[in-house]
C-alpha positions in Angstrom: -6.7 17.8 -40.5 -4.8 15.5 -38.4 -7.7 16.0 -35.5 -10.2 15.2 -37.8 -8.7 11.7 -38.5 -8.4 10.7 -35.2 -11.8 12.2 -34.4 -12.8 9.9 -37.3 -11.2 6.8 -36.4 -12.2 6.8 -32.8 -15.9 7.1 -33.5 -15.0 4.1 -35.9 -14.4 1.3 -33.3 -16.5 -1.4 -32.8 -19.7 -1.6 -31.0 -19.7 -4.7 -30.1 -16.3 -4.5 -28.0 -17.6 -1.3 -26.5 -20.4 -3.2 -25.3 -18.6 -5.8 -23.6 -16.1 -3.4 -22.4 -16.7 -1.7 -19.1 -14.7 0.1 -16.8 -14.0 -1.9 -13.8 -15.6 -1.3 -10.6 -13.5 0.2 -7.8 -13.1 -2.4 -4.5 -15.3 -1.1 -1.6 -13.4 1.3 1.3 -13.5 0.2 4.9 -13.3 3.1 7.3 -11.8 2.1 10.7 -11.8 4.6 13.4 -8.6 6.4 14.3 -6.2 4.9 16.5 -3.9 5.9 19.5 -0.3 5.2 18.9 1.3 4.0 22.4 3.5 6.6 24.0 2.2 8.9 22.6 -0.8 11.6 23.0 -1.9 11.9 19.7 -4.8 10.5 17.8 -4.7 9.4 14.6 -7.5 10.6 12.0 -10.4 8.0 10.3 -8.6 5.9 7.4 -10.3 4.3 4.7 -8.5 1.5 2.6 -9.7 -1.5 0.5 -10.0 -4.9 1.9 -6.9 -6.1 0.4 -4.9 -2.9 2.1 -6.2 -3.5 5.7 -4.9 -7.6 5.6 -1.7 -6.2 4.5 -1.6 -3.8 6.9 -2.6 -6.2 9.9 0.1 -8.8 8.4 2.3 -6.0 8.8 1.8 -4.8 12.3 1.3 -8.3 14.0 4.5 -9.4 12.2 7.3 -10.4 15.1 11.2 -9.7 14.4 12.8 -13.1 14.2 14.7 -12.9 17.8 15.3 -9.8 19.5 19.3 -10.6 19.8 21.5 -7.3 19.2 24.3 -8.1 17.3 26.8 -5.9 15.8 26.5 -3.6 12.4 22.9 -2.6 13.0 24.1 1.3 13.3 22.5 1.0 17.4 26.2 3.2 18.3 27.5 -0.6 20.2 30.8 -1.8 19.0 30.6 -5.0 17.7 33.3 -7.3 20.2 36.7 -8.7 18.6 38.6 -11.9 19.8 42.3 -10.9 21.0 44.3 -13.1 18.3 
């Protein structure tokens, strides 16, 4: 019974907003070939992402660290110095 009704109220909805309503399309992929990864001997694969995902990724891999100071509590193993009092 119950799958009847909702059989029912589905085929009920409105045409007018099904009309209007379509799914929407998928972003295009852009293949880029694979790349070799400095130091080491492997290639990467083909990768396909949207247009969107490749800025982000650039962005990502041409973004700098701030300053390339060490200082102390990054978990490198080097003590961080203290002042004699």
């Amino acid at each position: 019974m119950v799958p009847l009704m909702l059989a029912l109220l589905a085929a009920n909805g409105d045409p007018a907003q099904s009309a209007t309503t379509q799914a929407p399309s998928k972003p295009a992929k852009i293949c880029r070939e694979g790349e070799q990864v400095t130091g080491s001997h492997v290639r990467t694969g083909s990768r396909c992402l949207t247009q969107e995902e490749w800025q982000q990724e650039d962005a990502r891999l041409t973004r700098r660290p701030v300053n390339m100071t060490v200082t102390g509590e990054q978990g490198d193993g080097q003590q961080t110095p203290t002042r004699p009092q």
